[in-house]
N, C-alpha and C positions, 0 to 999 in steps of 0.2 A: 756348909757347902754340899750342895748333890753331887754326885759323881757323874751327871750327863754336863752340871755344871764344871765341875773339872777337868770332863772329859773336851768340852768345846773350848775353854782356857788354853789348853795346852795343845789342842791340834793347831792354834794360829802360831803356834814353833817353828823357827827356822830352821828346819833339816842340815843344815849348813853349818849351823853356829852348835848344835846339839854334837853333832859327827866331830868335830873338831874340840868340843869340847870334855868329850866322853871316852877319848880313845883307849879303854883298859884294856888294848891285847897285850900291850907291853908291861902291862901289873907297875910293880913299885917300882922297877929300872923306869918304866915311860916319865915316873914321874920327875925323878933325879935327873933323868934328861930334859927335862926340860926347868933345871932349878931347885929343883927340892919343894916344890908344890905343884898342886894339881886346882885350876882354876874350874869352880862347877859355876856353871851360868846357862842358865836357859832362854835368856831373853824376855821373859815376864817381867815389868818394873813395877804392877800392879795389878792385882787379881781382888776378881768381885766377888762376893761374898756376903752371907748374909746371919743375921745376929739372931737372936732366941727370938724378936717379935717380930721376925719376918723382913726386916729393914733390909735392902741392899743398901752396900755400900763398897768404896774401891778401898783397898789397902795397898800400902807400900808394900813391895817383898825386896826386902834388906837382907845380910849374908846370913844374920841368925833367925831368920822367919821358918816355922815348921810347920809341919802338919801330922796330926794323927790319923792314922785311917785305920778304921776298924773295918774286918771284912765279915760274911754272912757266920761264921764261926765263933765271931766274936775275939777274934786274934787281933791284936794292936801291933800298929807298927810304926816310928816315929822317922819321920824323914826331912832335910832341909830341901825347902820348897826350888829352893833356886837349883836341884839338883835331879827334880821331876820331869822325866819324858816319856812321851806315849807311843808306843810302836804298833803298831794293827790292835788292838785292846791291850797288851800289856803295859802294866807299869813300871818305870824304871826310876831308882832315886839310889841315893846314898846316906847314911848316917852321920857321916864322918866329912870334914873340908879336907883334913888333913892328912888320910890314908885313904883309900880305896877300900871302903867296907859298904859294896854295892851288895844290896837286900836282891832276895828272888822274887823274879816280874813279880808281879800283884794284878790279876786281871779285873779292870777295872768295873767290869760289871758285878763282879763277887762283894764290892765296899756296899755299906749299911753307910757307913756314918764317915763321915770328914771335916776335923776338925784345925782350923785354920788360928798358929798362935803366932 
């Protein structure tokens, strides 16, 4: 996957569903309030993508679907996809379903390579 292609993925996000989905000002109390988990959902059910000979093709993106992004540095960074969103060029994602272990943006014009598991 390109990162102009990730980047047009994830701009057809519902602002609405990302904001109420992501609300970390209240850290670990937000989440016990609301249960004892934190639901990440971006509203992608399927992202395109494309294989070593060039093939597109659509994939499901299920709770354990990831992505590695490498940026121009060559730093790796592993994220679950369903927890991907774009704010003016930044990237936001988490590692984690089950705590709040939100990575620092990732401007998405600095990714090389993105890698969709």
């Amino acid at each position: 996957m390109t990162p102009n292609s990730l980047k047009e993925q994830l701009q057809k996000i519902d602002p609405n569903k990302v904001e109420d989905s992501y609300d970390f000002r209240l850290g670990l109390l937000g989440v016990a309030l609301k249960g004892g988990q934190k639901i990440f959902y971006n509203g992608i059910e399927k992202v395109q993508v494309t294989d070593k000979n060039g093939n597109l093709s659509k994939r499901p993106v299920m709770p354990h679907t990831v992505v590695r992004l490498t940026d121009s540095k060559g730093k790796k960074t592993i994220l679950y996809f369903d927890s991907l969103f774009l704010k003016d060029s930044l990237l936001f994602g988490s590692k984690s379903h089950f705590i709040s272990l939100a990575v620092k943006p990732i401007h998405i014009d600095s990714l090389t390579k993105i890698e969709f598991q």
